[in-house]
C-alpha positions as CSV (number, residue, x, y, z in Angstrom):
1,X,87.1,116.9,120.9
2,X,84.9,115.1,122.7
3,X,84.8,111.2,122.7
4,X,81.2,110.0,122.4
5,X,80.5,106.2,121.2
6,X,76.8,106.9,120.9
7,X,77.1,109.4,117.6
8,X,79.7,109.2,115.1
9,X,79.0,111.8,113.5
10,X,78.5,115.0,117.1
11,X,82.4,116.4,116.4
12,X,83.2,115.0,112.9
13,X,84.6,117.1,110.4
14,X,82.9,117.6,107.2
15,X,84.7,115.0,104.4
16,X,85.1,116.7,100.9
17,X,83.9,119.6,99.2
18,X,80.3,118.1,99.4
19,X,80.3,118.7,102.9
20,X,79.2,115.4,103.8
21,X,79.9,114.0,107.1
22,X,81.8,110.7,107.5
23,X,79.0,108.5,108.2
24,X,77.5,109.5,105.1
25,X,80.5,109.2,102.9
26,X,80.7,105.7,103.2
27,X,77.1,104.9,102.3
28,X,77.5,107.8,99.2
29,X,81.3,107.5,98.6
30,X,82.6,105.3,95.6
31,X,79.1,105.4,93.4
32,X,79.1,105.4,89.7
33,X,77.9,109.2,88.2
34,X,74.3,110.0,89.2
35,X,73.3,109.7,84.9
36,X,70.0,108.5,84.0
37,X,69.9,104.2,83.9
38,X,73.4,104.5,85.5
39,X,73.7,101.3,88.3
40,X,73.5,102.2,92.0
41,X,76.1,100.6,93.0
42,X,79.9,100.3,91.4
43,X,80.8,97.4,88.8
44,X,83.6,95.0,89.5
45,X,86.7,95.2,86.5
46,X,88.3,92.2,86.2
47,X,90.8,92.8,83.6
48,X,94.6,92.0,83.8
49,X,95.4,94.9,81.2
50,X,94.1,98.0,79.4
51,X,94.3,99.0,75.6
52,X,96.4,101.9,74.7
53,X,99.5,102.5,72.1
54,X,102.0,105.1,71.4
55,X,104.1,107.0,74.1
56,X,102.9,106.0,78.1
57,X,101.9,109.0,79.9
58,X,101.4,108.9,83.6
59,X,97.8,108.9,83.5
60,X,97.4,105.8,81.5
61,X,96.1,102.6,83.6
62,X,98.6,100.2,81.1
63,X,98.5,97.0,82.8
64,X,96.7,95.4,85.8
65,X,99.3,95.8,88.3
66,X,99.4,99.4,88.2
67,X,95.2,100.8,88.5
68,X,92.0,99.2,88.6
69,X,88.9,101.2,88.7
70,X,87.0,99.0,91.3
71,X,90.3,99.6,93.6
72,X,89.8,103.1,93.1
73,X,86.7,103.2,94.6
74,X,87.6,102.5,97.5
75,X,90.5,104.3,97.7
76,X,88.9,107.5,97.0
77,X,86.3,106.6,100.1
78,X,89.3,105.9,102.4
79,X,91.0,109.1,101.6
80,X,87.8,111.0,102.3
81,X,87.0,109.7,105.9
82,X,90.9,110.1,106.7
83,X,90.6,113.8,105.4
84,X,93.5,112.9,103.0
85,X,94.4,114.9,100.1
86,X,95.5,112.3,97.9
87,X,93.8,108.7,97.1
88,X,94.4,106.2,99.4
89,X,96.5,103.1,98.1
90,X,95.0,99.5,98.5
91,X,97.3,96.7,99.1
92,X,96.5,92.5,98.9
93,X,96.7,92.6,102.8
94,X,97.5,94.6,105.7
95,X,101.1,93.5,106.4
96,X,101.7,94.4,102.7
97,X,100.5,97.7,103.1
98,X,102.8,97.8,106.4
99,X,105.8,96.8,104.5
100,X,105.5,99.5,102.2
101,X,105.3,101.8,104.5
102,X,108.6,100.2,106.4
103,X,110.4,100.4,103.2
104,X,110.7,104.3,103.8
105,X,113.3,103.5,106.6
106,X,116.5,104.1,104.9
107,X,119.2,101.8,104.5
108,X,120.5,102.1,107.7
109,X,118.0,103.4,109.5
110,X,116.5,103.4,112.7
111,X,112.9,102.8,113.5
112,X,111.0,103.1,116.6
113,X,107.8,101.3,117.5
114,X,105.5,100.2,120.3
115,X,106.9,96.9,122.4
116,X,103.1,96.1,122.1
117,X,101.7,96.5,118.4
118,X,100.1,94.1,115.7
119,X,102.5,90.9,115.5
120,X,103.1,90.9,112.2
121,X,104.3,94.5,112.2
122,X,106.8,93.8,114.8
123,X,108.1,90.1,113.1
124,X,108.7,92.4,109.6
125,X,110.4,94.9,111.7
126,X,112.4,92.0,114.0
127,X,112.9,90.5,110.3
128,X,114.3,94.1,108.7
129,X,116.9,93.8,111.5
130,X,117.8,90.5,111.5
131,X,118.8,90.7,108.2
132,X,120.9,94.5,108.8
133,X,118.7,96.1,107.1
134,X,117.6,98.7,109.6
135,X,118.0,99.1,113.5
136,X,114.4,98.9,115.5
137,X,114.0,100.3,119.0
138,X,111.0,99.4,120.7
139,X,109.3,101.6,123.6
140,X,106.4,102.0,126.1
141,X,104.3,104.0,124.0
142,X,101.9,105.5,126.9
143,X,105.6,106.7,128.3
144,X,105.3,110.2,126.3
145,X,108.8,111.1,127.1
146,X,110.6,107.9,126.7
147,X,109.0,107.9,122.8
148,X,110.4,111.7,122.1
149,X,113.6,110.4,123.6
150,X,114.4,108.2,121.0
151,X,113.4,109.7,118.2
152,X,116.7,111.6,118.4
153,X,118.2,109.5,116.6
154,X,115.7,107.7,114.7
155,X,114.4,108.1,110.9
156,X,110.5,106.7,111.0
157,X,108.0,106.6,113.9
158,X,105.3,103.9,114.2
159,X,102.7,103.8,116.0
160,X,99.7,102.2,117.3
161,X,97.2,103.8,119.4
162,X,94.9,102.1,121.0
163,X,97.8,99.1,120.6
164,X,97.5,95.4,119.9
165,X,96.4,94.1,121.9
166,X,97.5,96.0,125.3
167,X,95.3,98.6,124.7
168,X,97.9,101.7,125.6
169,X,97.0,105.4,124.5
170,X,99.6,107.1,122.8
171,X,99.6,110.6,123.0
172,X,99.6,111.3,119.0
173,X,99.5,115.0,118.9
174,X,102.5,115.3,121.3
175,X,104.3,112.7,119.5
176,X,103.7,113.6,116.1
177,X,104.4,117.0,116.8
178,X,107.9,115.7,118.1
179,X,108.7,113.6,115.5
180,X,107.9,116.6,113.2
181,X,110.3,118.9,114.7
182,X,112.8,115.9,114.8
183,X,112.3,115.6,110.9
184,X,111.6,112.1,111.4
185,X,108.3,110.1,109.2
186,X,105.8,109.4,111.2
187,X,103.4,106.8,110.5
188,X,100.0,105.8,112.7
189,X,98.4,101.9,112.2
190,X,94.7,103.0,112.4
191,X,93.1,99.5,112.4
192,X,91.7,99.4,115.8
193,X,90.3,103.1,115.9
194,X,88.9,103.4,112.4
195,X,88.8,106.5,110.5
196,X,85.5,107.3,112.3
197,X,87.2,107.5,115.6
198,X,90.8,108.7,115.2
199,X,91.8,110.5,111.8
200,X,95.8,110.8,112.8
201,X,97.0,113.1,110.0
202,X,94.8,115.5,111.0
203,X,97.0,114.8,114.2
204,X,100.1,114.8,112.1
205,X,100.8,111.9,111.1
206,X,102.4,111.5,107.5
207,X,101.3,108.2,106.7
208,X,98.4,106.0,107.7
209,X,97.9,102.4,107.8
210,X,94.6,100.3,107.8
211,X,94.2,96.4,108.1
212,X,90.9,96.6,105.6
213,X,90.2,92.8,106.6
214,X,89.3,94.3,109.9
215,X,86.4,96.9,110.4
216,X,87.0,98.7,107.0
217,X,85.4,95.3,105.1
218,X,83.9,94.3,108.5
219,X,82.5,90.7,107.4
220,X,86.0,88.3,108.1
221,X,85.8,87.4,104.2
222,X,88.5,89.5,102.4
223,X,92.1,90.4,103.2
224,X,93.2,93.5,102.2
225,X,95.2,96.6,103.4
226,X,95.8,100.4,102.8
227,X,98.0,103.2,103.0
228,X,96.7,106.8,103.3
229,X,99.0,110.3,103.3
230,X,98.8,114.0,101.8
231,X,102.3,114.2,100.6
232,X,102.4,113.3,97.0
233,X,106.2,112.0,97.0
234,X,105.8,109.3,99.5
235,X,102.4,108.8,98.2
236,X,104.5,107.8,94.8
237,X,107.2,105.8,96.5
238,X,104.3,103.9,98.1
239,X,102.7,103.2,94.9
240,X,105.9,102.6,93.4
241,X,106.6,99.6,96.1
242,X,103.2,98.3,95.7
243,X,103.7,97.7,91.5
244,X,107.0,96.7,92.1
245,X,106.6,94.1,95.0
246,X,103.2,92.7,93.3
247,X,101.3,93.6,96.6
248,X,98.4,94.3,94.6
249,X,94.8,93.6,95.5
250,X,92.2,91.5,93.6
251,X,89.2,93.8,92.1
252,X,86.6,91.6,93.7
253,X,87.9,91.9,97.1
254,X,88.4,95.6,96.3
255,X,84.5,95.3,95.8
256,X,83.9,93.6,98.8
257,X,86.0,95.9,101.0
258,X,83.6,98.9,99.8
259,X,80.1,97.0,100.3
260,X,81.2,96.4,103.6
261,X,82.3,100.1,104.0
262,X,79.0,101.2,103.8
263,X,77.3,99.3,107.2
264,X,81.3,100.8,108.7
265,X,79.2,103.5,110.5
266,X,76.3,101.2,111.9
267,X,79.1,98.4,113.0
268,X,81.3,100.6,114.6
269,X,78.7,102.4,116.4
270,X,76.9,99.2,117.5
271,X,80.2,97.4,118.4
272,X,81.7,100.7,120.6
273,X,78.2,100.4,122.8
274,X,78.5,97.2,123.0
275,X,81.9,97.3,123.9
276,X,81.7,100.1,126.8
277,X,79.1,98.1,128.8
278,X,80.9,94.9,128.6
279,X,83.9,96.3,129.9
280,X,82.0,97.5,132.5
281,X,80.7,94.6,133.6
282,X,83.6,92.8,133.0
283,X,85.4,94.9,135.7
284,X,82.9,93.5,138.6
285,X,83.5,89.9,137.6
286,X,84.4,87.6,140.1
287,X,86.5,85.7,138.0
288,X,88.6,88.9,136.2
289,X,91.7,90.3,138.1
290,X,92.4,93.0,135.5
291,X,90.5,95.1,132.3
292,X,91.8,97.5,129.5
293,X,89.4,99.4,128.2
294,X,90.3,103.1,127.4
295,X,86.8,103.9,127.7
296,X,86.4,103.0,131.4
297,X,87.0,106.4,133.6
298,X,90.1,104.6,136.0
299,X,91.3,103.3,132.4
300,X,95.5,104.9,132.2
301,X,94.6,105.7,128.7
302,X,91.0,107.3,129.0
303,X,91.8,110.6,129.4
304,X,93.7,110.6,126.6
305,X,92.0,108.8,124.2
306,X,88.7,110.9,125.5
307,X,90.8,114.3,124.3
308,X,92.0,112.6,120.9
309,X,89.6,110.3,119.6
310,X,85.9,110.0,119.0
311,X,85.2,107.3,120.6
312,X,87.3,104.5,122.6
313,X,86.8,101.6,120.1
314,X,85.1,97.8,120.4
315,X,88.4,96.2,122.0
316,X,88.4,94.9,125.1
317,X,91.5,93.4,127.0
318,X,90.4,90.9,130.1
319,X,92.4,89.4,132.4
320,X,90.8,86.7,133.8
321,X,91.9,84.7,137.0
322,X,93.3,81.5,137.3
323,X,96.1,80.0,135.1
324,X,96.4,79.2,131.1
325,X,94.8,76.0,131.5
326,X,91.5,77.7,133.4
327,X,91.5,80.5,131.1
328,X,91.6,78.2,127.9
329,X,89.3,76.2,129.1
330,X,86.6,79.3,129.6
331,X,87.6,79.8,125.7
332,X,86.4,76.6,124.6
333,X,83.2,76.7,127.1
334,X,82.2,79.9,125.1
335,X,79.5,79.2,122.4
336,X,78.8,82.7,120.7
337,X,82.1,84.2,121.3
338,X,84.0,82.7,118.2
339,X,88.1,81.8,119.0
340,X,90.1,83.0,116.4
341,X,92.4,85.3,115.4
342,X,91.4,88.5,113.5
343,X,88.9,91.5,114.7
344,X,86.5,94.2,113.0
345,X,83.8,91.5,111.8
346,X,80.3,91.4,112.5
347,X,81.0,88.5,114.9
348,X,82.2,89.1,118.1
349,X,85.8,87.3,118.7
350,X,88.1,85.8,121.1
351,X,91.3,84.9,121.8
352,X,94.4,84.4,124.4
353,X,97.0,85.9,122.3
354,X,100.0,84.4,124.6
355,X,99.0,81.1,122.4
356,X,100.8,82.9,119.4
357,X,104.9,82.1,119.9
358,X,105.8,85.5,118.7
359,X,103.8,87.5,121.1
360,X,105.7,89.9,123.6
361,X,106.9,88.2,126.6
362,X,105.3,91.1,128.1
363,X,101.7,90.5,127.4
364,X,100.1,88.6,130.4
365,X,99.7,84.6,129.7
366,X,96.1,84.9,130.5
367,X,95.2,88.0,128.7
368,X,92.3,87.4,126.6
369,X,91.7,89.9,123.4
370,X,87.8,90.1,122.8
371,X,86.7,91.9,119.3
372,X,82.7,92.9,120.3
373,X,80.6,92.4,117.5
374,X,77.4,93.3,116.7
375,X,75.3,90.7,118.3
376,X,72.7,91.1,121.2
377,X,74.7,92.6,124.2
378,X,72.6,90.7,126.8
379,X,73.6,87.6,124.6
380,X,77.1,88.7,124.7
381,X,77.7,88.8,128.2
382,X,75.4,85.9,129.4
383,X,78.0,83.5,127.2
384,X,80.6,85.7,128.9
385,X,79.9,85.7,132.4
386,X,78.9,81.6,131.8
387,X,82.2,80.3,130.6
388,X,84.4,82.9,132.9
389,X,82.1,81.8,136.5
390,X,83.6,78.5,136.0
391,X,87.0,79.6,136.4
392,X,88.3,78.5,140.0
393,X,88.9,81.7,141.9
């Protein structure tokens, strides 16, 4: 396919019987049944349990840990755009939804990530270990060969692609195929690429992971995760870790989560614009020795992510020049950019992730992570190219 940022919707697959294309689904996906006086939009169900007697049957919701309709709502919209056969499972946060998924590696077992993915992904995994739970090999995973090489012995694949926050294109068919042949469970985090971009099980991929906080919900004001996948039987071990672990997600964030699904299209699309001609720019800077971008042409990963993907995303990895101390202080000289944490929200954001303890001693001290909003682009870059000219070059 053909990466475009400027149209969603040029190479996407229809989404459901409906044929309805993926930028529809999330405005149309999730509604109550079109009956006469029936609301627009879905009601929140705040209830902690469900009447019922006699024998349980599967089907029954019994208790609040187990179902909730407003959940379900979005779950059923995240399985369409991912072109999943089953509903999707929401989790209280995205590292719960990871450690679901991670509790698929046997006893035992051996699992292979990125060296560069989402921190908390890699401290659950370093965790795992630590206690002798598992064995975790990490890997380069733009090194295509290096990644089929170890999962010889391994028993689940992660991935990342674009990865946190280096930016490095995985090549997913290749490696999914692999892992396939290898019999090993291969699982995709699909946070920075959205299912509007990048929909890994059509790649392959048996399982895949969302942050929802991020672009899913798209407004910084819920926490919430998922778990997507075809195959029933991990579908129920998933679900059965979720009840079990109490990793269960509050209906009204649930309702959140889907009322910010349906602007997903417009922020995505806006944000990957956005995104592109920053990085351009950003790349003529005085003051920046180094950008990642997979959508710039002399990017390692843009050939790849052009063949896989529908776009290259709204993440931007800049190196600027000087030391910490310079670099921090551009941060702080910013006034629209916003410094924190996170990514996905309407807000464009910033942050050197070295300040984190736990980061890989192999991301740059200076890189800066920037998470392009939807604001004025011109506005964008004008607080940009302020704070970063008074870096000493």
């Amino acid at each position: 396919m053909t990466a475009r940022s400027e149209d969603l919707s040029a190479h996407a697959p229809a989404h459901g019987s409906d044929g309805l294309r993926p930028d529809t689904v999330v405005v149309a996906g999730g509604r109550p049944a079109p009956e006469h006086d029936a609301p627009v939009g879905p009601s929140i169900v705040l209830t902690s349990t469900y009447r019922g007697s006699g024998e349980p049957r599967d089907s029954d919701r019994a208790y609040g840990r187990f179902s909730n309709p407003t959940w379900e709502d979005v779950e059923g919209v995240l399985a369409r755009l991912e072109c999943a056969r089953l509903p999707a499972l929401l989790y209280a946060s995205g590292l719960a939804a990871i450690a679901s998924v991670l509790s698929l590696v046997p006893a035992g077992g051996r699992l292979v990530m990125p060296r560069h993915s989402y921190q908390g992904s890699l401290q659950l995994a370093a965790d795992l270990e630590a206690r002798g739970l598992i064995s975790v090999v990490t890997v380069d995973v733009a090194d295509t060969d290096e990644v089929v090489a170890a999962l010889d012995a391994a028993d689940v694949l992660w991935l990342e692609s674009p990865t946190n926050p280096m930016l490095e294109v995985a090549d997913l068919p290749v490696l999914l195929a692999a892992a396939r042949e290898r019999g090993v469970l291969a699982c995709v985090d699909n946070t920075f690429a959205t299912p509007l971009v990048q929909r890994p099980l059509e790649l392959g991929a048996d399982v895949v992971v969302h942050s929802v906080t991020k672009y899913l919900a798209g407004h910084s004001d819920v926490v919430l995760g998922a778990a997507v996948t075809s195959d029933a039987a991990l579908r129920g071990r998933l679900q059965q870790h979720r009840s079990l672990h109490g990793a269960v997600p509050g209906p009204f964030e649930a309702w959140l989560a889907l009322r910010g699904m349906r602007t997903l299209a417009l922020r995505v699309e806006r944000s990957m614009a956005s995104a592109a001609e920053l990085a351009r720019r950003l790349q003529e800077h005085p003051a920046v020795r180094e950008v990642r971008y997979p959508g710039l042409p002399g990017d390692p990963g843009h050939a790849r992510a052009a063949a896989q993907m529908d776009g290259f995303g709204s993440i931007v990895a800049v190196v600027p020049s000087g030391d910490v101390a310079a670099v921090e202080a551009a941060v702080d000289a910013l006034r629209l950019w916003t410094p924190a944490t996170s990514l996905g929200g309407v807000e464009s954001l910033v942050e050197r992730r070295r300040r984190h303890h736990e980061e890989p001693r192999t991301v740059p001290e200076t890189l800066l992570r920037l998470s392009v909003g939807i604001e004025n682009v011109e506005d964008l870059w004008a607080d940009l190219d302020r704070a970063l000219s008074g870096i000493d070059r």
